[in-house]
TORRO-122308 format. One record per atom (N, C-alpha, C): x, y, z. Coordinates in steps of 0.1 Angstrom, whole numbers, padded with zeros to 4 digits, always signed. Each point is the difference from the previous one (the first is absolute). Layout:
! TORRO-122308
XYZ...
END
This chain:
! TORRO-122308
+0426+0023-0431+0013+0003-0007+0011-0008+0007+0011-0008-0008+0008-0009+0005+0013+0011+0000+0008+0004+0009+0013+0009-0004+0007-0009-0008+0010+0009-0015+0001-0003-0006+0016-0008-0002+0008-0001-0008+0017+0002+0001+0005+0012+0005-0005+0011-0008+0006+0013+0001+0001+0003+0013-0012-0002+0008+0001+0000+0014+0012-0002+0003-0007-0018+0001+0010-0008+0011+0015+0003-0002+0002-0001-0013+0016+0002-0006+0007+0010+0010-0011+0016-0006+0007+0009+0008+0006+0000+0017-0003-0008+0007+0004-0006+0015+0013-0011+0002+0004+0000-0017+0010-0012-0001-0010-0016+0003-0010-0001-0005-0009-0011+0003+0001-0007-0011-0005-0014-0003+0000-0004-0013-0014-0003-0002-0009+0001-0008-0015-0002+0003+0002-0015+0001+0008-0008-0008-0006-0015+0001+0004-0005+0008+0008+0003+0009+0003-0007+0016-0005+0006+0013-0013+0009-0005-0007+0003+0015-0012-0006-0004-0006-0001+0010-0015-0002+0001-0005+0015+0005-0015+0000-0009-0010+0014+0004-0011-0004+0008-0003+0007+0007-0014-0006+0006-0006+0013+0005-0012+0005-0003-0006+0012+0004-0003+0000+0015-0003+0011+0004-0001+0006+0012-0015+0004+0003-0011-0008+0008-0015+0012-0002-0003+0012+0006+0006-0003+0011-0002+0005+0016-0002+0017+0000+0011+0006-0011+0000+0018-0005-0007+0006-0005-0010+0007+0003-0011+0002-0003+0004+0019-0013+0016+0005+0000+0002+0010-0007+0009-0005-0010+0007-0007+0007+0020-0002-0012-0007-0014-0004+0002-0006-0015+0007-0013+0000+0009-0010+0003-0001-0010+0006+0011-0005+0009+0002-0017-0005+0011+0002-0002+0007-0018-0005+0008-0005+0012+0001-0012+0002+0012-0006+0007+0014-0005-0014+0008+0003+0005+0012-0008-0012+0010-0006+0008-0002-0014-0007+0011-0009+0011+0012-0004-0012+0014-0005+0004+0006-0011-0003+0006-0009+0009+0007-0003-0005+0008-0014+0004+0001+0006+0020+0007+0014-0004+0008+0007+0014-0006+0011+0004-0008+0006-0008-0004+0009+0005-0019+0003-0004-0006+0009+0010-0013+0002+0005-0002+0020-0003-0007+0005-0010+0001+0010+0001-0016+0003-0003-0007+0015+0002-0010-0001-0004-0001+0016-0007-0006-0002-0015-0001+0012-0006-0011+0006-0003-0001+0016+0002-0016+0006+0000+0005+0011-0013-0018-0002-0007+0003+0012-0008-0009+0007+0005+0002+0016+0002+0001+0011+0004-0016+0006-0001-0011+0000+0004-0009+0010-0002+0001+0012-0008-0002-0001-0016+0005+0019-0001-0008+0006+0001-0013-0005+0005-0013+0011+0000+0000+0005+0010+0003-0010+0011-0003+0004+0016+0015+0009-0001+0009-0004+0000+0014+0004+0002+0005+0005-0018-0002+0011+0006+0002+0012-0012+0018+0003-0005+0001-0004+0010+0016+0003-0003+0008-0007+0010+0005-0017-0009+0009-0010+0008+0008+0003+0000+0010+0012-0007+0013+0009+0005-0004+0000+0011-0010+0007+0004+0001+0007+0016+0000-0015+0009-0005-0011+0000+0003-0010+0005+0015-0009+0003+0003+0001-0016+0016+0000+0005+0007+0001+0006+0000+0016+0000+0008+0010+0004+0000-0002+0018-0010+0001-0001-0002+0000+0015+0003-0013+0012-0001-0013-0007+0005-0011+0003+0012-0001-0001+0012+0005-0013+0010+0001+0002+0004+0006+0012-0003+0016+0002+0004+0005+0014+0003-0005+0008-0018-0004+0004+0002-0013+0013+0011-0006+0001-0002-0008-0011+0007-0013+0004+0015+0004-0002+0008+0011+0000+0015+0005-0003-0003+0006+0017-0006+0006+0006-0005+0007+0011+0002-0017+0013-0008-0009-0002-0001-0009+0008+0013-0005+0001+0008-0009-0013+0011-0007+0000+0011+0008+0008-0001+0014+0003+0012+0007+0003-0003-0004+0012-0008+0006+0004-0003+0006+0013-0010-0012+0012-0003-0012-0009-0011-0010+0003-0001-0013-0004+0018-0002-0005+0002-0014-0005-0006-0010+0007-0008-0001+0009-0006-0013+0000-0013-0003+0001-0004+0012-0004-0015-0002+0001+0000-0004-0023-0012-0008+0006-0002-0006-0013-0013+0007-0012+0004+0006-0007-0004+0010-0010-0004-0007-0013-0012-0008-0003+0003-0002-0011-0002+0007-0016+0008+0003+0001+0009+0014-0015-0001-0011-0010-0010+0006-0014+0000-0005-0010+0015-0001-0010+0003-0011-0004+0012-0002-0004+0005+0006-0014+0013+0012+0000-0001+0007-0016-0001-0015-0009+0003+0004-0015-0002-0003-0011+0015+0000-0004+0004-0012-0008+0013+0001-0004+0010+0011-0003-0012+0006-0008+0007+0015-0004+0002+0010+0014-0007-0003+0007-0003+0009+0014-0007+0007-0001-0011+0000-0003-0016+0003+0001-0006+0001+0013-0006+0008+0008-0007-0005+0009-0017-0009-0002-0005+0003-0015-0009-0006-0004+0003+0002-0015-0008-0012-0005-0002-0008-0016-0011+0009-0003+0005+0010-0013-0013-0001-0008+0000-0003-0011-0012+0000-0006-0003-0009-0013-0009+0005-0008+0004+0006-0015-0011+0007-0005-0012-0006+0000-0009-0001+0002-0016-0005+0000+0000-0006+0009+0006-0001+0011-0003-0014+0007+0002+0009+0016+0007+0008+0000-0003+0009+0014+0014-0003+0008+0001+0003+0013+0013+0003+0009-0004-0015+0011+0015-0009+0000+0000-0010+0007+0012+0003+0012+0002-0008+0010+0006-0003+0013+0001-0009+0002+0018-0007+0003-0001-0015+0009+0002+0004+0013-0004-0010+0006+0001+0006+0018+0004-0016+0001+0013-0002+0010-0003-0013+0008-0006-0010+0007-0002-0011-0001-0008-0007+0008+0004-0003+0015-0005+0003+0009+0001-0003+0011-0001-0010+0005+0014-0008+0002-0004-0018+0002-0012+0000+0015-0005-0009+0000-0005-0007+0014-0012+0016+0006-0007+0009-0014-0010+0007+0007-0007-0001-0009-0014+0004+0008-0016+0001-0003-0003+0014+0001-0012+0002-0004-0009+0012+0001-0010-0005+0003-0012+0006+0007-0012-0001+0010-0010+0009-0007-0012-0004-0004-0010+0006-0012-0008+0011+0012-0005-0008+0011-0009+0006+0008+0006-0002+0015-0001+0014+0009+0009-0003+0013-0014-0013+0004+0006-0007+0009-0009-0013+0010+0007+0000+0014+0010+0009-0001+0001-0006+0021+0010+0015+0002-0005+0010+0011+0007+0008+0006+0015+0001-0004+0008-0014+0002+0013+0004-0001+0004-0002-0011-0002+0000-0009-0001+0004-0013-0001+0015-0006-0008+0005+0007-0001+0015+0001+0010+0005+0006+0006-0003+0010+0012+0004+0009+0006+0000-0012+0005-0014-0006+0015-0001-0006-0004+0010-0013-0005+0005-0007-0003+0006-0010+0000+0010+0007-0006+0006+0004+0003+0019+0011+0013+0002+0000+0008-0012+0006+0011+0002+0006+0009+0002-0015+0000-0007-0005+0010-0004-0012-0001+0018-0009-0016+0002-0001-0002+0012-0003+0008+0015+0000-0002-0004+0021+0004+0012+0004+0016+0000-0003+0007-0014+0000+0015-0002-0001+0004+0004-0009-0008+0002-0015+0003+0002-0012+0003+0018+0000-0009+0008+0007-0001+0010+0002+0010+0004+0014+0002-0002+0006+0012+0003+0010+0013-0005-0007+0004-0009-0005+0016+0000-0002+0001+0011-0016-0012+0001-0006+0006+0016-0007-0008+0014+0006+0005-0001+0011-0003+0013+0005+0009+0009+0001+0010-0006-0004+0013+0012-0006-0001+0001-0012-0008-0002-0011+0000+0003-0014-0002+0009-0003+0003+0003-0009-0004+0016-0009-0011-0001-0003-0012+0004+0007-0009-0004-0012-0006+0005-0007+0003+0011-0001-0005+0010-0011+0005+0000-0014+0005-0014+0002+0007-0007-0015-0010-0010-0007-0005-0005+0008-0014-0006-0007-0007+0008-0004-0007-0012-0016-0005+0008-0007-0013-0008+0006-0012+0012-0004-0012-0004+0000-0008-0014-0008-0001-0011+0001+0000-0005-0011-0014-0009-0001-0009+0007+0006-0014+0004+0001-0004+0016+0002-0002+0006-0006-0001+0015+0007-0016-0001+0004+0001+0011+0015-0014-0002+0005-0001-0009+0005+0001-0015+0006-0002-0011+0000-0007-0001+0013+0007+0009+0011-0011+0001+0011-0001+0013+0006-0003+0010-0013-0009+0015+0005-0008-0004+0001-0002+0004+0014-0017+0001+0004-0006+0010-0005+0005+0013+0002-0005+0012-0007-0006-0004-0010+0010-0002-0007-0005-0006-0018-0011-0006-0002-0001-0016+0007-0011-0008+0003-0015+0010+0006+0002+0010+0005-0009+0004+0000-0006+0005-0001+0005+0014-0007-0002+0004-0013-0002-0008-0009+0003-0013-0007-0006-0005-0011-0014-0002+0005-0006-0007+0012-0009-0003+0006-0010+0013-0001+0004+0010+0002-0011+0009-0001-0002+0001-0011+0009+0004-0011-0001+0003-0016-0011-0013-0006+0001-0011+0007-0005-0010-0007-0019+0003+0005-0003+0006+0015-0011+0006+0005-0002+0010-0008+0007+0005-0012-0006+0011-0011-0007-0004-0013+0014-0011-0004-0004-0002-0016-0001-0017+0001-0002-0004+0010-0004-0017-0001-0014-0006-0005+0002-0010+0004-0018-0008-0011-0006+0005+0017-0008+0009-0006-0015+0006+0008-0007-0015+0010-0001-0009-0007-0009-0013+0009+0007-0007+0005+0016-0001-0002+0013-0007+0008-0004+0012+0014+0001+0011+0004+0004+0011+0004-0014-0004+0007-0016+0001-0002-0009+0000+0010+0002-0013+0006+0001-0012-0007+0005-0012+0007+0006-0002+0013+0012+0008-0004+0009+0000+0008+0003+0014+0013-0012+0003+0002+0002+0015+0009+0003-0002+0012-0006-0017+0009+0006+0000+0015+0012+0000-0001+0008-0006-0012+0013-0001+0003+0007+0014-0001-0006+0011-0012+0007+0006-0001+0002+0010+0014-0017-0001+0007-0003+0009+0008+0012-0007+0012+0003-0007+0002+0011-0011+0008+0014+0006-0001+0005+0000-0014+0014+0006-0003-0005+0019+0004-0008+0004-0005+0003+0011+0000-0002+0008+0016-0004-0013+0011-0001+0008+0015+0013-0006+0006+0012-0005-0009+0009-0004+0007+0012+0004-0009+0001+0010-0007+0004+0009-0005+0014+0002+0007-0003+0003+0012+0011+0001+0013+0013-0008-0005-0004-0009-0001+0010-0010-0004+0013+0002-0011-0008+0010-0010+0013+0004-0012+0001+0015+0006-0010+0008+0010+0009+0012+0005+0013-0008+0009-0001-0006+0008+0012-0006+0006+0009-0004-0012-0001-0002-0010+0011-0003-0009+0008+0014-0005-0007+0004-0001+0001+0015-0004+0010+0008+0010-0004-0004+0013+0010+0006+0011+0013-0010+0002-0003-0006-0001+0013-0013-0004+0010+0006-0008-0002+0000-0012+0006+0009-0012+0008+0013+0004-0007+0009+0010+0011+0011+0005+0003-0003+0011+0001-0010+0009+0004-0003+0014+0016-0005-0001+0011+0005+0005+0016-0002+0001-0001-0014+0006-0012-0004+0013+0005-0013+0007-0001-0010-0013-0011-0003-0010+0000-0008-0005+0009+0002-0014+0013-0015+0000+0012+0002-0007-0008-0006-0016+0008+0003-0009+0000-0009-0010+0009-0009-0003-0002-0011-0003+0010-0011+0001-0003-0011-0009+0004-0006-0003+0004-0015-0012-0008-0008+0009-0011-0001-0008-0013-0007-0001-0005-0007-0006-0006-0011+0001-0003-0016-0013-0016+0006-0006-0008+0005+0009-0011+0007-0005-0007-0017-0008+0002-0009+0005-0012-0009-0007+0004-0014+0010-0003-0002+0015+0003-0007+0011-0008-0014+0002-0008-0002-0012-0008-0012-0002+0008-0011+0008-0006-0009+0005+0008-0013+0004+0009-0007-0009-0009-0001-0010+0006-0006-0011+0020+0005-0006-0002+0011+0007+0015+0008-0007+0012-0004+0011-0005-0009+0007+0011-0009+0009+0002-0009+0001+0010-0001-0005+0005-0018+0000+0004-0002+0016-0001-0013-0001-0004-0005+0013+0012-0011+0002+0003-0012+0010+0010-0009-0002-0009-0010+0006+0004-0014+0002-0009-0008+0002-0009-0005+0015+0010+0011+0006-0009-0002+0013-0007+0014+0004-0002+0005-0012-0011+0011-0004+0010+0016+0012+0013+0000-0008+0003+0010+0006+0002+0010-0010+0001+0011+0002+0004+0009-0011+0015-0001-0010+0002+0003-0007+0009-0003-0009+0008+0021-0003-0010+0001-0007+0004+0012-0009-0012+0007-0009-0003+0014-0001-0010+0005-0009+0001-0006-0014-0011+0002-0007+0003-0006-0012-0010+0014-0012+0004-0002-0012-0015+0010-0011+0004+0015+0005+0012+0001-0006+0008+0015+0009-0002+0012-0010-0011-0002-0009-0006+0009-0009-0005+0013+0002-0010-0005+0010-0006+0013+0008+0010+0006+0011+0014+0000+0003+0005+0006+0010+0007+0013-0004-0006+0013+0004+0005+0011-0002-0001+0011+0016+0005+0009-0001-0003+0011+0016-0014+0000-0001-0006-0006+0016-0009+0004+0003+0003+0000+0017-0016+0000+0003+0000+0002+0012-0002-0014+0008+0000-0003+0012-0003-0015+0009-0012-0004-0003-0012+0015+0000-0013-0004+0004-0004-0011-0017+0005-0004-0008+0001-0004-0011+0001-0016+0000+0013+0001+0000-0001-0014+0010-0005-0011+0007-0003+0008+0015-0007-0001+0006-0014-0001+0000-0004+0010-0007-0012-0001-0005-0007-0009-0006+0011-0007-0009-0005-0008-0013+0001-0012+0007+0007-0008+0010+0000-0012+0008-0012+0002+0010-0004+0010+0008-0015+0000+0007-0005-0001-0013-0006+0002-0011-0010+0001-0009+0001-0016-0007+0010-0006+0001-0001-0008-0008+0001-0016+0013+0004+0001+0011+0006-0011+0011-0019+0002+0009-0003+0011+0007-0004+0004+0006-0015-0016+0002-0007+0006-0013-0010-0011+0001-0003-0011-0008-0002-0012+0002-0003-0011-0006-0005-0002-0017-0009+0010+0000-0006+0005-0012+0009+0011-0005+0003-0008-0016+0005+0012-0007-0003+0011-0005-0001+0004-0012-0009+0013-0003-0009-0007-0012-0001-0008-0002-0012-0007-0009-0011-0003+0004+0001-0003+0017-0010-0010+0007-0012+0012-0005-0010-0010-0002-0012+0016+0001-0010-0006+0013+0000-0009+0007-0008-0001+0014+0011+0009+0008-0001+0014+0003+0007+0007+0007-0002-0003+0018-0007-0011+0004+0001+0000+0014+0017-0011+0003-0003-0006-0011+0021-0007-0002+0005+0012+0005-0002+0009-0006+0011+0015+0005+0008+0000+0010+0009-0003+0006-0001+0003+0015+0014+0005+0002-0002+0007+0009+0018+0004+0009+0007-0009+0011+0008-0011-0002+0006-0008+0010+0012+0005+0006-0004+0005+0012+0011+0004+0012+0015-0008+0000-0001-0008+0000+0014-0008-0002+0008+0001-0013-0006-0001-0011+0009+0004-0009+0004+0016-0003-0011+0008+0003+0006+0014+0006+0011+0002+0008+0003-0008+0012+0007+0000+0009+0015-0005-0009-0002-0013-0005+0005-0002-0009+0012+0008-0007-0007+0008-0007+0003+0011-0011+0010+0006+0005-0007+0003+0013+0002+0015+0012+0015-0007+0005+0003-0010+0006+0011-0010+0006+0016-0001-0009-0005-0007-0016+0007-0003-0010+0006+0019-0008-0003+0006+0000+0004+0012-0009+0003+0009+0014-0003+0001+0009+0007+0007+0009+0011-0006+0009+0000-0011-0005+0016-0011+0005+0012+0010-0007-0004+0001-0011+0011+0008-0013-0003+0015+0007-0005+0000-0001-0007+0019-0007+0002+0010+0017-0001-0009+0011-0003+0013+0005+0009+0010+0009+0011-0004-0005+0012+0014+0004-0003+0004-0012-0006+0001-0010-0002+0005-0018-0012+0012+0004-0012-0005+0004-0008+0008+0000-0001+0013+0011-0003+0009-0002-0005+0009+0009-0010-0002+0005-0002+0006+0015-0008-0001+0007-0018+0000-0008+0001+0011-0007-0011+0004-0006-0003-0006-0014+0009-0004-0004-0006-0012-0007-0002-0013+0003+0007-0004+0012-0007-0013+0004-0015+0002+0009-0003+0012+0005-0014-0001+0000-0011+0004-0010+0006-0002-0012-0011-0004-0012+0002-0011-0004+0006-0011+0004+0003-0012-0002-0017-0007-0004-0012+0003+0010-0009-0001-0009-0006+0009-0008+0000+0007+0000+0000+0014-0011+0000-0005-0010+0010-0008-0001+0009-0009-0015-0007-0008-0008-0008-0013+0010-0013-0006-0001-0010+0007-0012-0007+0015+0011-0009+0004-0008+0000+0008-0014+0019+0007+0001+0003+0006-0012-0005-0012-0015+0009-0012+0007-0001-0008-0013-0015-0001-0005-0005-0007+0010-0016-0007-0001-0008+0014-0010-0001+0010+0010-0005+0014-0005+0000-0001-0018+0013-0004+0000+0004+0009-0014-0006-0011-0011+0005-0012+0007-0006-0013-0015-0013+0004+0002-0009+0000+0010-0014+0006-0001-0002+0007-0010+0004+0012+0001-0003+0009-0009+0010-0004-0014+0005-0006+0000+0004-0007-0016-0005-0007-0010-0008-0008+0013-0011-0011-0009-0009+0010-0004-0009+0004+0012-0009+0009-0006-0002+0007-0011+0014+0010-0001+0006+0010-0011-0006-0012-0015+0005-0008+0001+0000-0009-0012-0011-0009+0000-0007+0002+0005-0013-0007-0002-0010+0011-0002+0006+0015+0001-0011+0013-0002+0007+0001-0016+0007+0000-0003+0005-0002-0010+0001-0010-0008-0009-0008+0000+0002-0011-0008+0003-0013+0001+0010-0002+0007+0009-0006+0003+0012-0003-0012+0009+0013-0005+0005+0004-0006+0018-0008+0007+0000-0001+0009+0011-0006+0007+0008-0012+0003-0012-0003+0014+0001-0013+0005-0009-0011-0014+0009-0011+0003-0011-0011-0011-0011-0008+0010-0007-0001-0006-0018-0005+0006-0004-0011-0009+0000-0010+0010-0007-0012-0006-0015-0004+0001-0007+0010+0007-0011+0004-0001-0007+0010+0003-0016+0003-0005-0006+0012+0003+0003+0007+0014+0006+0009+0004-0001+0009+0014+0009-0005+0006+0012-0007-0006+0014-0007+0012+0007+0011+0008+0002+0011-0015+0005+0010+0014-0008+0010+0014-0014-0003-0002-0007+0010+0010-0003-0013+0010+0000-0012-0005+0002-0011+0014+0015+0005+0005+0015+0006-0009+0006-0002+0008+0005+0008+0007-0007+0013-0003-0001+0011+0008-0004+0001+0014-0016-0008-0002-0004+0000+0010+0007-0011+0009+0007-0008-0004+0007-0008+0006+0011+0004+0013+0007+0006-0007+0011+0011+0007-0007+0012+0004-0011+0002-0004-0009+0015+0014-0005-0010+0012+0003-0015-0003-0009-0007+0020+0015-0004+0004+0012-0001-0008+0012-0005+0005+0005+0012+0012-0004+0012-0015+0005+0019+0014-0008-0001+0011-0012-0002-0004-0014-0001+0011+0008-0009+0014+0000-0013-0001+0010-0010+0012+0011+0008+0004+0007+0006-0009+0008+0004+0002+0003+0010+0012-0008+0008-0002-0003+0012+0009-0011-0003+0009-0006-0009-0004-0010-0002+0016+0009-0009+0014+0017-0007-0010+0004-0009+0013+0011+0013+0002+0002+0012-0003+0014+0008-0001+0002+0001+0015-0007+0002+0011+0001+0003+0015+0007-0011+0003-0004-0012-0003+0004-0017+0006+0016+0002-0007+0003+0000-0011+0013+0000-0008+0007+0010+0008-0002+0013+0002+0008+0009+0006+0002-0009+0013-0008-0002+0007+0007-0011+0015+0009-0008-0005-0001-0008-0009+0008-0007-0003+0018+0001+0001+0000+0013-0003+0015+0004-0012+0007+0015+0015+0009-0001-0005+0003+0013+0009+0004+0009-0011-0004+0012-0001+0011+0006-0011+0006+0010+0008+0013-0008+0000+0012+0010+0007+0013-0004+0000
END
C-alpha cells in the first residue's frame, strides 16, 4: 500500500512533491520514508491488531513529550508531529491510524548488536530515557499493551496450554516443559516483585531491541526510538529485554543451540551503560536483580514460544514445521548460559 493524498495532505504535505519510499526493517507497524525538497519525515501506520487502542498511544506520547519539553528541553524526543487540524494521529476509514515522526538528520539504526560499545550506548540511552522522566506521573499512562510482560499471566497460559494443547506437541516437547516447570522460581520472584515497595514503577520502553536506537555516525547513541511499547513498568523489563536480545551472537531463530552463548563483555556492557543513568534511580534491592532481569525476560519468551507452539501456533507466525519449539528451546539454552555464568557476572558488577 502506497499512503495516499488524504494522508499526506493531512500533514500540510502535497502528495506530488514528496517522494515515498517504503521502510522493511518493522517487523509490526508499516513504515514509509517521505521526503521533499526540505524536508525528511517518516510515517507509520499503526498495528491495530497488536495495538488495540492507538488513543492509548497517543495519549501517552503526548504526555511525554509536554513532560520532557518543560522540564527536559534538550534532550531530543522524537514526538510524532500533529496533523493540521491537530490530531495526534490520522485516521482513515478502512485504511487504519497513521503517525509522522521526524527524520533524524545524520542517524542510523543497528539491526543486530556486533561490538560491546554498542550495547553500552543503547543501555545508556535506555536508562537516560527512563531517568529524566523519573519525575513523571506515571500512573497517567495508559496500558497500551495490557499484560505485555505478566509473567504471572505467561504462566498461567503455559500451564492451561499443558491442559488443552495438541497432546503430541506436549509429549514432544516434555524436556522443555520439565525445564520451565523446575525453574518456576523465576515467575515466584516476579510475583514478589509485584508486592515489594523497593521495586518502583516507572516510564519504561518495554521493547529495548538494538534496533530502537538511533545511533550517529561514529556509532554513538542518539535518542530512543518505536515509543509504542512505553508504558509503567518495572527496570527488570528493560533490562531484561537488552540481556535477551545483546547477550548472545545467535538470535532466537538459530536452531544449532551451541551458537547460544552468554558474552561477559557485553553483559558488562549492559551493566556499565544503564547504570551510568540509573543508579542513584535504583534501589539497592533492585539493582541486585539486575540479573534477575536477564532470566525474567528469557524465562518468559520461553514459555511464550512454547505456549504457542502447544497451541498451535495460534500467535507467533511460522515459516516452518516446529519454528516455535526450536524457538523455545532456543531461549531455554540462552537461560541455561545464563545461569550457569550467573557467579562470574555477579563478580563482575557491584550492586551497591
Amino acid at each position: 500500500m502506497i499512503p495516499g493524498n488524504e494522508i499526506i495532505s493531512s500533514y500540510g504535505l502535497d502528495v506530488k512533491d514528496v517522494t515515498i519510499e517504503p521502510i522493511e526493517q518493522g517487523l509490526i507497524n508499516a513504515t514509509w520514508q517521505i521526503k521533499n525538497e526540505t524536508n525528511h519525515f517518516i510515517l507509520q501506520k499503526i498495528n491495530h491488531f497488536v495495538f488495540k487502542n492507538p488513543e492509548a498511544i497517543a495519549s501517552n506520547l503526548s504526555l511525554i513529550a509536554g513532560y520532557l519539553s518543560k522540564h527536559h528541553p534538550d534532550y531530543l524526543f522524537a514526538a510524532p508531529i500533529k496533523t493540521t487540524g491537530g490530531e495526534e494521529m490520522k485516521f482513515i476509514e478502512g485504511l487504519g491510524y497513521f503517525r509522522l515522526i521526524p527524520f533524524v538528520k545524520n542517524s542510523h539504526t543497528i539491526a543486530t548488536v556486533e561490538k560491546p560499545q554498542q550495547a553500552y550506548e543503547a543501555a545508556k540511552k535506555f536508562g537516560e530515557f527512563t531517568r529524566l522522566l523519573s519525575g513523571f506521573p506515571v500512573g497517567k499512562l495508559q496500558n497500551t499493551i495490557p499484560d505485555f510482560h505478566n509473567l504471572s499471566l505467561r504462566y498461567k497460559q503455559f500451564t492451561d496450554a499443558l491442559q488443552s494443547g495438541n497432546q503430541s506437541r506436549i509429549q514432544q516437547s516434555r524436556d522443555l516443559i520439565v525445564f520451565l516447570n523446575n525453574h518456576k522460581a523465576i515467575a515466584d520472584t516476579y510475583e514478589n516483585i509485584l508486592q515489594n515497595p523497593s521495586f518502583r514503577l516507572r516510564v519504561t520502553h518495554h521493547d529495548t531491541k538494538i534496533s530502537n536506537v538511533l545511533f550517529d555516525e561514529d556509532d554513538k547513541g542518539i535518542c530512543v526510538i518505536d515509543l509504542d511499547t512505553v508504558m509503567a513498568g518495572y527496570f527488570i523489563s528493560d533490562v531484561g529485554d537488552m540481556m535477551r536480545t545483546y547477550l548472545s551472537p545467535a538470535n532466537e531463530e538459530e536452531k544449532d543451540f551451541s551458537k547460544v552463548q552468554v558474552r561477559e563483555e557485553y553483559f558488562k556492557s549492559i551493566w556499565d551503560g544503564y547504570m551510568e543513568e540509573m543508579k542513584d534511580e535504583l534501589s539497592k534491592e533492585e539493582k541486585e536483580h539486575f540479573i534477575y532481569a536477564g532470566k525474567f525476560m528469557i524465562y518468559m519468551q520461553a514459555l511464550r514460544f512454547l505456549t504457542d507452539y502447544l497451541n498451535n501456533d495460534v500467535y507467533y507466525g511460522t515459516k516452518y514445521e516446529g519454528q516455535n519449539f526450536v524457538r523455545a528451546g532456543n531461549q531455554v539454552a540462552l537461560l541455561q548460559r545464563l545461569i550457569e555464568k550467573e557467579a562470574l557476572l555477579k563478580s563482575m558488577i557491584k550492586a551497591g
